[in-house]
N, C-alpha and C positions, 0 to 999 in steps of 0.2 A: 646520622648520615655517614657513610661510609666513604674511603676515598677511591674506593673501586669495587664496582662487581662483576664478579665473573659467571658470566650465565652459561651453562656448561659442562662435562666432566669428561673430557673425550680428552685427546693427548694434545688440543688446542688448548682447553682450558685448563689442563692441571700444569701444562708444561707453564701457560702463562701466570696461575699461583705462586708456582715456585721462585718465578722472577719477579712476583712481585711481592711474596712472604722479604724476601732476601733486598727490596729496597726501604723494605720497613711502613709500605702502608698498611692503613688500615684496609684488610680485605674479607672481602663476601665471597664465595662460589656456591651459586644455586643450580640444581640440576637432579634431574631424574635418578639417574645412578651413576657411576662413577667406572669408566670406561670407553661407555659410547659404543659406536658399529666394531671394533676394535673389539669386543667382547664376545661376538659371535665369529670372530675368522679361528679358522683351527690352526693356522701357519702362517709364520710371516716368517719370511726367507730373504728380505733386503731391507732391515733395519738396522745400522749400523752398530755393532759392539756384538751380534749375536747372527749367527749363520743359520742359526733356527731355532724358533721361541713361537710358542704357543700364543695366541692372541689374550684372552685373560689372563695368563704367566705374567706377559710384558705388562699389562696393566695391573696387575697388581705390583709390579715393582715401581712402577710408577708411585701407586698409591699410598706406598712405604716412604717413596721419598716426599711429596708431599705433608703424609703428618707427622713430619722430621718436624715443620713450620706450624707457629702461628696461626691456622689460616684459617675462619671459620667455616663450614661447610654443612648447608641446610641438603640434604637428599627426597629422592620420593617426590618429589615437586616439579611442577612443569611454568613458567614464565608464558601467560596468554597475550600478555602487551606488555611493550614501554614508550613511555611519552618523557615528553620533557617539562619541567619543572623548573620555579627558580631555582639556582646556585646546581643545577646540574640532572638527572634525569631517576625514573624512578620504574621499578617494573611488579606488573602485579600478576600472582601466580594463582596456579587454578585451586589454591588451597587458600584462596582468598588473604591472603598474606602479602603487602606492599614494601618493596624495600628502596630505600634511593640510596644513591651515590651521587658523588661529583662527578664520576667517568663510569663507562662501562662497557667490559670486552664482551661481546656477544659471538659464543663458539658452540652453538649447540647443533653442528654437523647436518647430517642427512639420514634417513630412512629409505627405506627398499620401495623402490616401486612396485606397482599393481600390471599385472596383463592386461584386464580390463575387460576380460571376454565370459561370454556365459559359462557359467557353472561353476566361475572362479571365488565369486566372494559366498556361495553357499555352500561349499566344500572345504573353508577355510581351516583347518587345522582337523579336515576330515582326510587329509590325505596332500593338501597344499600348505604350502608352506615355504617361509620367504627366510631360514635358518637353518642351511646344513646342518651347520655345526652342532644347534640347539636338538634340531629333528630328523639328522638323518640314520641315525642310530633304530629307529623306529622302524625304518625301510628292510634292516637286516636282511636281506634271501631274497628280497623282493626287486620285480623291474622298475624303475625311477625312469623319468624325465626331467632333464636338467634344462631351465630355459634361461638362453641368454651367449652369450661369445664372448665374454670379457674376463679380466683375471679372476675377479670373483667367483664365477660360471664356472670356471676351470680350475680353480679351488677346489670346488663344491662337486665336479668329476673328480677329482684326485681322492676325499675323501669316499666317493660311494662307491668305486670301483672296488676298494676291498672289502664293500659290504655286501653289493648288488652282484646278481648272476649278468644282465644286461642296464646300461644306463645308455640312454638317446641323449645327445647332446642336442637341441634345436636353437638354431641360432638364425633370428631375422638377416641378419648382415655375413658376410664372410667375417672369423672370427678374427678377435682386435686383442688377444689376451698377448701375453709376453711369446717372442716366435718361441725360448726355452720351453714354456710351459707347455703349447699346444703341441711341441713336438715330444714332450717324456710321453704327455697323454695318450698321443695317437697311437702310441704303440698296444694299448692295452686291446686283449681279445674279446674282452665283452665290452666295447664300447663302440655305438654308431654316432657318425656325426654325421647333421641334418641340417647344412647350412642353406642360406635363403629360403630359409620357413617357416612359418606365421602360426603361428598355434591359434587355432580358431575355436575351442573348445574343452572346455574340462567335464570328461563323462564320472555320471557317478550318481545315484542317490542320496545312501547314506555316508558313502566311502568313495571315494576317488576310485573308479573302474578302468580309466585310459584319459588320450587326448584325440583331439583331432588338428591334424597338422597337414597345413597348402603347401606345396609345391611353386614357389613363386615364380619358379619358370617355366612349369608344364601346365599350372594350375589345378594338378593332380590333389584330391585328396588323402590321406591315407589314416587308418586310426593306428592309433599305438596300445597295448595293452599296457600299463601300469599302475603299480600301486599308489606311488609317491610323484609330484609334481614338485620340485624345488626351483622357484622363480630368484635368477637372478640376473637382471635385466637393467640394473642403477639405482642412484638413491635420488631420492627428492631432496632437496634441503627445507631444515627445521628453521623459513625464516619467517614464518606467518607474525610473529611477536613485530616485527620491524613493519610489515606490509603497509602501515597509516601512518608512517614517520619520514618513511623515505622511498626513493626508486629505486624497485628489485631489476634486476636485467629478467629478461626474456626467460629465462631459466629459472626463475626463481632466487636468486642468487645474491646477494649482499657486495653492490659492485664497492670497491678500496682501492686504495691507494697504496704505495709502495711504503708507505706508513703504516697500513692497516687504519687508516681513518677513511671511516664514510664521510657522506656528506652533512651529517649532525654533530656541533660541536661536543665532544668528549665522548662521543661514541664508537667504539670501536670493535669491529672483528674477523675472528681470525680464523682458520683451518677450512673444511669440506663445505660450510653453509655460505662463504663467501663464491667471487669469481678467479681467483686465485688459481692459476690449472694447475693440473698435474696431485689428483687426490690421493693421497698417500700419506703417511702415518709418519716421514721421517719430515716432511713440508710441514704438516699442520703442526708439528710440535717449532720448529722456525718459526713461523707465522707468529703462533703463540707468544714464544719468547718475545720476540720481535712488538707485537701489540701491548704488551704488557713496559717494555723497554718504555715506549712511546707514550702509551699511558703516564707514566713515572714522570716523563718530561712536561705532557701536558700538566699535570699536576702539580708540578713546581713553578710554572710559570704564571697559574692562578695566584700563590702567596708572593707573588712579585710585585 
């Protein structure tokens, strides 16, 4: 048994390895791969120590200084549950593999939401796609639609604008991205923006051919011609593993404490998959620290 695992590999969970390599327990980190959504951003421009760093860049420095430690690290693996157990709780992964601990940070973030509309999940990497970074290089010359109004969205404009002859911005909501951001963007001459509009549609066979997009306040439709659909509209959080343990909020979410304690003894977690607002890359690595701090404490006060 372990005195901690860290379910995880995102800058919640490696940040909270590090501080817990550095208190000397014994630790786990189980996880997919080692990064997280942080590995598909092409930019990050408000991370302190660096005014601009490439999203896998930053993580792999990350990743340097983690196996500076100690730290065990199983990858490739996903955590389908955890329960509780005596002397402390235990999680079993879809590689049929169970591991317990005394404590455990659970930081395994969020995934990209779905539109949800026809023609979306049978065009999936026929032309949609929820990974700029990973696929928009694909689009080269070609018209793209970008859906979504948030920083991410306007990321994901900033990179296709030097690829794409025209990129449609569609945003259900007037956009929420940073005012900076939305105002470098607007400037660009092949870029429309299509705020209050509902993307009803993904045209296409075998290949992504257009969209079809409402008018939320004329109730016009209009189709758009495009090659590329790049959906970025939020993430879900990865807390399915918790769902028969505890109560998620409304959101799906992993509600805590200013501790980073749920409501299960020595359970803890930290970064994007909790309620913790404000999701960002320089919070979830706090957080981290922070749960892992606390962890250490919980854990001393078991040999008392």
């Amino acid at each position: 048994m372990y005195e901690l695992l860290i379910v995880g590999g995102g800058p919640a969970g490696m940040t909270a390895a590090v501080y817990a390599a550095r208190k000397k327990l014994s630790t786990l980190m189980v996880a997919h791969e080692l990064g997280g959504q942080v590995n598909l951003n092409s930019r990050v421009e408000n991370y302190m120590g660096y005014q601009f760093v490439e999203g896998p860049e930053l993580m792999e420095k990350f990743e340097t200084q983690l196996r500076q430690y100690p730290i065990e690290v199983h990858l490739g693996m996903k955590v389908n549950d955890i329960r509780q157990i005596e002397g402390g709780l235990e999680a079993v992964t879809d590689s049929g593999l169970t591991y317990r601990a005394k404590a455990v940070l659970f930081a395994t973030g969020k995934q990209s939401r779905a539109l949800g509309v026809p023609g979306e999940d049978r065009l999936r990497g026929q032309g949609v796609t929820y990974c700029s970074v990973c696929d928009g290089p694909v689009f080269s010359g070609e018209k793209v639609a970008i859906i979504g109004g948030g920083n991410s969205a306007l990321a994901a404009v900033q990179d296709m604008l030097r690829l794409s002859p025209q990129v449609y911005l569609v945003s259900l909501t007037p956009l929420t991205a940073d005012a900076i951001v939305i105002e470098n963007a607007s400037k660009a001459p092949n870029l429309t923006i299509l705020t209050e509009h509902r993307t009803e549609e993904v045209l296409g066979k075998e290949q992504v051919e257009g969209i079809v997009v409402r008018d939320l306040k004329s109730g016009e439709e209009k189709r758009l011609e495009v090659k590329g659909v790049l959906v970025e509209i939020g993430l879900l959080p990865n807390s399915a593993p918790l769902a028969r343990l505890l109560k998620l909020n409304a959101q799906g979410e992993v509600p805590v404490n200013k501790y980073c304690e749920t409501s299960v003894p020595g359970l803890y977690a930290a970064g994007d998959v909790t309620d913790v607002p404000e999701k960002q890359i320089v919070v979830a690595c706090g957080e981290g620290a922070k749960a892992a701090l606390q962890a250490h404490r919980y854990l001393q006060r078991l040999k008392e």
